[in-house]
KEPA-743087 format. One line per 3 residues: number of its first residue (from 1); for each residue x, y, z of C-alpha. Coordinates in steps of 0.25 Angstrom, whole numbers, plus 5000, padded with zeros to 4 digits. Example, Ala and Ser with C-alpha at 12.3 -4.5 7.8 and 13.67 -1.06 7.14 Angstrom:
// residues 2
1> 5049,4982,5031 | 5055,4996,5029
END
This chain:
// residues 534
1> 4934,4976,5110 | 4939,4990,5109 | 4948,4994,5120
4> 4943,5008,5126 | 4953,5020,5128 | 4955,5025,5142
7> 4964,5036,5139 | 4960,5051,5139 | 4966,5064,5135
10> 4978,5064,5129 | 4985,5055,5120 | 4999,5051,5126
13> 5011,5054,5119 | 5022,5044,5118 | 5036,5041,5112
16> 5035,5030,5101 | 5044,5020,5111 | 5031,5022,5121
19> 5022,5017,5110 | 5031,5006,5106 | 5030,5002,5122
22> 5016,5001,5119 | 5017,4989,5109 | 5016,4976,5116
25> 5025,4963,5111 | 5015,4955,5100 | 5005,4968,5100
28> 4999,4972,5084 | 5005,4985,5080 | 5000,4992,5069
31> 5004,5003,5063 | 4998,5013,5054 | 5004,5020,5042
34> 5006,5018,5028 | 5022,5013,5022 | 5027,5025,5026
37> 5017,5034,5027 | 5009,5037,5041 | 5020,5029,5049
40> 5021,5030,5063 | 5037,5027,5061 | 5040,5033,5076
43> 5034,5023,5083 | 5039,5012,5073 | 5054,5016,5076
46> 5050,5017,5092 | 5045,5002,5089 | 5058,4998,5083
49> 5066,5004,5093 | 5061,4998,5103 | 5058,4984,5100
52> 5073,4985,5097 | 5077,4990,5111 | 5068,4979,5118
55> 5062,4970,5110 | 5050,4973,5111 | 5036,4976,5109
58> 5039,4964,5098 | 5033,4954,5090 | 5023,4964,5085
61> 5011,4962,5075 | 5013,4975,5066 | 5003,4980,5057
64> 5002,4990,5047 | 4993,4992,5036 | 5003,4996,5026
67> 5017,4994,5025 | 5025,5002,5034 | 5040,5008,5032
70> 5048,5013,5019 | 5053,5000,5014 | 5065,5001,5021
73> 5066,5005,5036 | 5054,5013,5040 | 5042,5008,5048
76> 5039,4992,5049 | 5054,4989,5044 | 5059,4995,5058
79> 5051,4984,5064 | 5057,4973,5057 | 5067,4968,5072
82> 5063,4954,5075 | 5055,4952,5086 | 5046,4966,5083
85> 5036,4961,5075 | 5030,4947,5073 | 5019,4949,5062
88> 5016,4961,5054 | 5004,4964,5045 | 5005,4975,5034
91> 4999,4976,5018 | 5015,4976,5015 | 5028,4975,5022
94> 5035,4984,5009 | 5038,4994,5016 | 5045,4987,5027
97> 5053,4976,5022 | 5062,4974,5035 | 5050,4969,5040
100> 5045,4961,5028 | 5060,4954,5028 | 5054,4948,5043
103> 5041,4944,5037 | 5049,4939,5023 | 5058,4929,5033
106> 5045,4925,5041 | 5051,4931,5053 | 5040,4940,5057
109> 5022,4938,5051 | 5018,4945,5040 | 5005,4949,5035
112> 5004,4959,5022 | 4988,4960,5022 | 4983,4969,5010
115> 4985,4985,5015 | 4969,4987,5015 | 4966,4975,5022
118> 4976,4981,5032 | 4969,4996,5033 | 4955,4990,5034
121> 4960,4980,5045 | 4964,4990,5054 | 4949,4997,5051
124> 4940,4983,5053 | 4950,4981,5066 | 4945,4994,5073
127> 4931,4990,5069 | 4934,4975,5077 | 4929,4968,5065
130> 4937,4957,5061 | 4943,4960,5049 | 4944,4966,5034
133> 4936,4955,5024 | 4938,4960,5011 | 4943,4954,4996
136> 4955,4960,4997 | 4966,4949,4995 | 4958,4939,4992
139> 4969,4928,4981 | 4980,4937,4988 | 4989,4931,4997
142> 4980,4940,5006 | 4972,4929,5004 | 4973,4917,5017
145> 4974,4907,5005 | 4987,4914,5000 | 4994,4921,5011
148> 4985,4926,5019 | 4992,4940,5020 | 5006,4932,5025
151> 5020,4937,5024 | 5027,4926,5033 | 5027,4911,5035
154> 5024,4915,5049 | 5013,4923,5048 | 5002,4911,5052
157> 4990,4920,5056 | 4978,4921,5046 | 4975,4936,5044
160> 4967,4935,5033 | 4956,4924,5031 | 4945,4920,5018
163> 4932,4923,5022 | 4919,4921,5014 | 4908,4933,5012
166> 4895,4927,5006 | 4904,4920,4997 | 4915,4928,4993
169> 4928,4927,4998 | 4935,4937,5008 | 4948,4939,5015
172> 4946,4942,5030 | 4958,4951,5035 | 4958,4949,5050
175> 4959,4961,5061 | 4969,4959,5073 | 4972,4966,5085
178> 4982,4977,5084 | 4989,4982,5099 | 4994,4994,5094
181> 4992,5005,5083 | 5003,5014,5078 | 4997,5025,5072
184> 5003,5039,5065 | 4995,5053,5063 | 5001,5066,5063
187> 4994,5073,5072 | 4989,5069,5087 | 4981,5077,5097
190> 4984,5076,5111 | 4970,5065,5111 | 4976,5057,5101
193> 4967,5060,5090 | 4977,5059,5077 | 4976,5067,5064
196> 4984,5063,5052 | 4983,5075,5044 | 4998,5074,5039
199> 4999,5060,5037 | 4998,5054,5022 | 4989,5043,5025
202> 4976,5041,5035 | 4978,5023,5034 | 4968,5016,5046
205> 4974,5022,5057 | 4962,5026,5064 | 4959,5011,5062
208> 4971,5005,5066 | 4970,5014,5081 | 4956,5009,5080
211> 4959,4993,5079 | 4969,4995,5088 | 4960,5001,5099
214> 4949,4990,5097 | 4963,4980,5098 | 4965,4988,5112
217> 4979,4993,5108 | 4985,5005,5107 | 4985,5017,5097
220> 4998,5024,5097 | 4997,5037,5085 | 5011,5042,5081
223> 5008,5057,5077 | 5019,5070,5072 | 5014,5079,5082
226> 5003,5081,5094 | 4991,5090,5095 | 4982,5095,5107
229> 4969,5089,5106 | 4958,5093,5098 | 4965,5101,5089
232> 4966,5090,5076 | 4959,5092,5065 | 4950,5083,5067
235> 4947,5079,5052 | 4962,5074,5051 | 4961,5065,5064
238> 4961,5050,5060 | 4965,5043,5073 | 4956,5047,5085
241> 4961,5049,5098 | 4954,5039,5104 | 4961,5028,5098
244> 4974,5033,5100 | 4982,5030,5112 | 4998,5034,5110
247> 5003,5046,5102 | 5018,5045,5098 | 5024,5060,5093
250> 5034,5060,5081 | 5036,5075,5077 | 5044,5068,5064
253> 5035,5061,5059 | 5036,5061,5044 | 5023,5060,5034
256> 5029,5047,5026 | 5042,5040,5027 | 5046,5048,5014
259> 5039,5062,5017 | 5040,5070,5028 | 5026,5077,5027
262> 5018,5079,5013 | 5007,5090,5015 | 5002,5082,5003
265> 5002,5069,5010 | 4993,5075,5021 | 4983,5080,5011
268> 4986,5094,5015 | 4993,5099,5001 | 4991,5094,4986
271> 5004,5093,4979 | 5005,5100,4965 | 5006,5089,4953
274> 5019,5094,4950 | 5024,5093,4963 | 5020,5077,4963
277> 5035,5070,4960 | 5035,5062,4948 | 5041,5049,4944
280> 5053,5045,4937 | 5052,5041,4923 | 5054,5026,4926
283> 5048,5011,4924 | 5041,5014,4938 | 5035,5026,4930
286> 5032,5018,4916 | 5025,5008,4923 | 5016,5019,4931
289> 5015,5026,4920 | 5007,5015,4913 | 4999,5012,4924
292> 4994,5026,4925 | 4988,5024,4912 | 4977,5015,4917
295> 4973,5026,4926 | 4958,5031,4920 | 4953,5045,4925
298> 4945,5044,4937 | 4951,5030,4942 | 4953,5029,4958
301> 4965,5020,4958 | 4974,5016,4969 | 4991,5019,4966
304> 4999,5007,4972 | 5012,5010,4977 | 5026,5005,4971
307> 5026,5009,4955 | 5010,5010,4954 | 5013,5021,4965
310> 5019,5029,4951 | 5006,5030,4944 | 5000,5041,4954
313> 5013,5050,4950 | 5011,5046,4936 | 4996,5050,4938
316> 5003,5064,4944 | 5012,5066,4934 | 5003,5065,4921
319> 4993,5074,4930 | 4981,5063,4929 | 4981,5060,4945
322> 4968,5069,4948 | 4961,5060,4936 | 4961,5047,4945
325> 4959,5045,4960 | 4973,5038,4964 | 4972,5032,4977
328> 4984,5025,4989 | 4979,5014,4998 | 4983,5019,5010
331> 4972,5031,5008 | 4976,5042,4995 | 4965,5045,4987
334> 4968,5055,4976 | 4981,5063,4973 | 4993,5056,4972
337> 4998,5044,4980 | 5012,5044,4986 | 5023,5037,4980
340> 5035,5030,4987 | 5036,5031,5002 | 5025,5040,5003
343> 5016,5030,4999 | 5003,5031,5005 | 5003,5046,5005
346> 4996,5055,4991 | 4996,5068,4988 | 4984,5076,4982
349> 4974,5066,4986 | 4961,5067,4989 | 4959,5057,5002
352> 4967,5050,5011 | 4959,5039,5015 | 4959,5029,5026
355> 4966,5016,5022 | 4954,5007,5025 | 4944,5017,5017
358> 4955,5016,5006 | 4955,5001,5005 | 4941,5000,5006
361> 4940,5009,4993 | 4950,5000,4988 | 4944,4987,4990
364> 4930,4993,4986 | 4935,4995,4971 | 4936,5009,4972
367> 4950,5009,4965 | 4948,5010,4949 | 4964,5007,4946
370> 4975,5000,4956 | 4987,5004,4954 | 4998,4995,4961
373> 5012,4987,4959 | 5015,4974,4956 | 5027,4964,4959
376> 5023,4951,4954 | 5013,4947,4943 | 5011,4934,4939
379> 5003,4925,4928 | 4989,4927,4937 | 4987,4940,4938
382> 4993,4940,4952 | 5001,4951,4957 | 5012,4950,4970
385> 5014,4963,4978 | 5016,4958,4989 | 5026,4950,4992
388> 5039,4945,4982 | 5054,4941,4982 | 5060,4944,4996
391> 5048,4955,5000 | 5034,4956,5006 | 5028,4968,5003
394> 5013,4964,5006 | 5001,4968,4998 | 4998,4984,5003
397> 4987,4988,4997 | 4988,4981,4984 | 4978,4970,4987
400> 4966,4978,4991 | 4970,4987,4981 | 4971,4976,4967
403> 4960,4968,4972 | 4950,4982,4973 | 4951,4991,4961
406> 4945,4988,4947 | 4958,4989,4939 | 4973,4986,4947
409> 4986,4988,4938 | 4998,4984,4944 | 5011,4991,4939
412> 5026,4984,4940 | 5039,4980,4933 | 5038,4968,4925
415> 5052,4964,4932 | 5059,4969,4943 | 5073,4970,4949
418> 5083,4976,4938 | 5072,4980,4929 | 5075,4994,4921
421> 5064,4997,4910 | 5066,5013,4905 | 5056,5020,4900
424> 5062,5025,4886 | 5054,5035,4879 | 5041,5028,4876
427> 5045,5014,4879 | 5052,5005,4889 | 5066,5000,4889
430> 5070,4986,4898 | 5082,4990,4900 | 5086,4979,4911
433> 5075,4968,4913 | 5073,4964,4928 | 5075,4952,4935
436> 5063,4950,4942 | 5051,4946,4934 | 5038,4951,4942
439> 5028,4944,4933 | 5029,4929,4939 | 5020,4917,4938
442> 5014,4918,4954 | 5018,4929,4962 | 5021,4928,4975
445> 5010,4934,4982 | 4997,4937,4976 | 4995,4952,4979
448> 4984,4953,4968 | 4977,4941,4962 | 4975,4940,4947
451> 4965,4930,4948 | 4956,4936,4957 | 4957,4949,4950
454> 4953,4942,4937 | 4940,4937,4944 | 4936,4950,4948
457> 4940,4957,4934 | 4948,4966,4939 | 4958,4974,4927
460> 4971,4971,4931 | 4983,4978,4924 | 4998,4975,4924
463> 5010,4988,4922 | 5026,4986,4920 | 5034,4994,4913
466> 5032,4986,4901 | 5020,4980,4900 | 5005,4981,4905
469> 4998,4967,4908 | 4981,4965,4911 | 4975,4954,4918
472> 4966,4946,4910 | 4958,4935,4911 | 4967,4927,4905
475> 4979,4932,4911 | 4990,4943,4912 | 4990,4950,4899
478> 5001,4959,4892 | 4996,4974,4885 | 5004,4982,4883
481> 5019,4983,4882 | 5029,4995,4884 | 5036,5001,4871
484> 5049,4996,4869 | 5045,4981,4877 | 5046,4969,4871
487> 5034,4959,4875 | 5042,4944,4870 | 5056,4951,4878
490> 5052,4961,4889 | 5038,4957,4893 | 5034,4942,4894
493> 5049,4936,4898 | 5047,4944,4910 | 5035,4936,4913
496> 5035,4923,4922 | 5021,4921,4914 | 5014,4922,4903
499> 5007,4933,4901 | 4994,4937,4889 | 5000,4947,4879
502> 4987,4957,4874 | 4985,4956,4858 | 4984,4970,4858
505> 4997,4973,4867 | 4998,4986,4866 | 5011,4998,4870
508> 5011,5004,4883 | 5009,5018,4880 | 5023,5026,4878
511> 5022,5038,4885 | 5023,5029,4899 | 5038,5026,4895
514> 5039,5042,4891 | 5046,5050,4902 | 5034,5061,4900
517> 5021,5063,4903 | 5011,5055,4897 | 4999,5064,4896
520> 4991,5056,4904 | 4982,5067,4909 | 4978,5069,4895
523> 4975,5054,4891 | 4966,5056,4905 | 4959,5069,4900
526> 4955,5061,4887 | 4949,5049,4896 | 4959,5039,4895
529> 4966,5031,4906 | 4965,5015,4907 | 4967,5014,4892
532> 4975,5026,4887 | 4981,5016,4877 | 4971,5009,4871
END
């Protein structure tokens, strides 16, 4: 039952140490935001502060729909003291690896359930139905058969269950109660309404305030600055004053953990093409070089972070970006998703959707192309993201993303750690193989299931630096090669398993490994794209 709000008039306006004093011992806290974009950090650090000084509030349920923090010190991984949190539930713990050492050693429940499932939770909560059932992770460890979601040995709780449809399989991803919601926005009027006209993304926050009322908790909304009431723009308001409760004041609030304010980001500028940095002529480059090359003109395609995240630059560079629609889960459509620590954010985009309207798109088939990395491969088909060697980085949006759209490709090394391959005027050079072989018999964790993509005929595409694998029916199958590579001494004893090699195995085309354009905007003039090489 939703609990009713007794308040009237103003907002009140506390000190993050108040709002912390509101979060009881054992209480659900969610918190909205994106990595590092959105992040209410204020209150985080109030958090940190003082659970240290009193040990308490503690044992903490913490929720967000995305990993939060800058893979180092920001966000979740200042709330990494034992005793603070006893389960938290994210698409990815990444970005805060302090915490994902306490899930790693069992210290503390984990739960990395895929990053749409998480947005449209916080969305089916405020409505009080009882959960999200979709396809998504279905043959993933998403999946109760496999893992269920988990992180930890200690995490017992079944969050996920198989249901049947009229036949078909589906994953029910169940809602639960959340105490308290830690919001951001940048600008509040003195009733609480909250505009987010400077921030870079829009996420579910109006559905997380919203789930949090019909759980009877509290809605606290961390803003840069106060203004009297009914003066908004009432178009950029997306968090209504009657679901917020607490407002918490930081003037120095910054856009993203890596940019102070981007008038770009906020959609309130285009950025000039030549003004969009470009990337250095590296592996990182080759590999998203070649992968731009299965863009086709007119493609809605998604951009995955880590070294997919290159192939919108690319795009920018050899000016073909305005030719495809490229998309960012957490809401970008159009323009240019941002790289790195501004992840989440875009420039010259046309939309920055809500993050449940943006997986729903997603799991709808709405995506031509997904573009996204990979850390493991093995003999199946399977790919592993998620979680591998002394890491849990959870799924993000990877799974809702592979599963939905009509074509994925998934860009990586074929080795890691020590590996420097040099681009060397139209071919490739190994110049120090790594150690780490990353095509393996099972993976760890099933991310993405070859099996199941098989079954639905979904084209399925592998990238390295050096050679370019498909999917087929009967099994992983090499196409192409990289000038200046050797199949017999570079390729398959880097390979845990055997792999198809194509009859017709053909040269990855040389201007990838050229440091200069590679006119890519006139091969997308003449039609081509998806097939330039054929």
């Amino acid at each position: 039952m939703q609990a009713k709000k007794k308040r009237t008039g103003e907002v009140p306006i506390i000190t993050a140490k108040q709002a912390v004093s509101l979060i009881s011992d054992g209480d659900c806290v969610y918190f909205g935001g994106s990595a590092g974009v959105a992040i209410p950090e204020l209150i985080i650090d109030a958090l940190r502060d003082v659970h240290a000084e009193q040990g308490s509030p503690k044992n903490l349920m913490l929720v967000g729909t995305v990993a939060i923090g800058d893979w180092a010190t920001t966000g979740f991984n200042k709330l990494a003291a034992p005793g603070l949190v006893r389960r938290v539930v994210a698409s990815g713990l990444n970005n805060c690896p302090a915490l994902g050492r306490r899930a790693l050693a069992n210290e503390i429940e984990a739960y990395t359930l895929p990053q749409g499932v998480l947005a449209q939770l916080a969305r089916e909560n405020a409505a009080g139905r009882p959960g999200v059932i979709t396809k998504v992770g279905l043959r993933t460890f998403a999946d109760p058969r496999i893992g269920g979601c988990r992180q930890s040995a200690c995490s017992q709780e079944d969050m996920v269950a198989v249901v049947d449809i009229e036949g078909e399989e589906h994953l029910l991803y169940k809602t639960f109660p959340i105490q308290v919601a830690i919001l951001r926005g940048s600008i509040a009027d003195e009733k609480g309404n909250i505009s987010l006209e400077d921030e870079a993304y829009v996420g579910e926050s109006m559905s997380i305030a919203a789930a949090a009322r019909r759980s009877g908790g509290i809605v606290i909304v961390q803003v840069k600055r106060v203004a009297a009431s009914n003066t908004l723009n009432q178009r950029e308001v997306r968090i209504p004053g009657v679901l917020v409760d607490y407002l918490v004041v930081d003037p120095n609030q910054r856009q993203t953990y890596a940019t102070e304010y981007s008038p770009a980001y906020a959609g309130k500028m285009r950025v000039p093409d030549g003004k969009i940095a470009s990337l250095p002529f590296d592996v990182r480059k080759v590999i998203a070089r070649r992968a731009a090359l299965e863009l086709t003109p007119g493609a809605t395609v998604n951009i995955g972070y880590g070294i997919s995240n290159g192939i919108a630059v690319v795009a920018a560079e050899e000016g073909i970006y305005r030719s495809v629609t490229l998309t960012a889960e957490q809401g970008v459509i159009g323009g240019i998703p941002a790289p790195g620590q501004d992840a989440g954010a875009g420039t010259n985009y046309d939309m920055i959707a809500p993050q449940p309207d943006q997986f729903d798109f997603y799991d709808g088939g709405g995506l031509d192309i997904a573009f996204l990395s990979s850390a493991e491969v093995d003999r199946h088909g399977n790919v592993n993201v998620s979680r591998f060697g002394d890491k849990i980085i959870g799924p993000g949006g990877f799974i809702n993303i592979s599963q939905g759209a009509r074509k994925v490709v998934f860009s990586g090394t074929l080795t890691a750690s020590g590996l420097r391959a040099i681009p060397d005027d139209g071919s490739l050079v190994i110049a120090e193989e790594g150690t780490v072989k990353k095509w393996v018999k099972d993976v760890y964790q099933i991310t993405f299931s070859g099996a199941f993509a098989k079954e639905r005929e979904q084209e399925v595409v592998f990238i390295t630096e050096r050679a370019v694998f498909k999917l087929t029916p009967k099994g992983l199958m090499l196409t192409e090669v990289a000038p200046g590579i050797s199949v017999e001494k570079h390729v398959l004893p880097n390979i845990e398993f055997d792999v198809l090699v194509s009859p017709d195995l053909m040269l990855m085309d040389a201007s990838i490994f050229k440091d200069e354009p590679m006119n890519l905007a006139a091969r997308f003039g003449n039609g081509a794209g998806g097939g330039w090489l054929a």
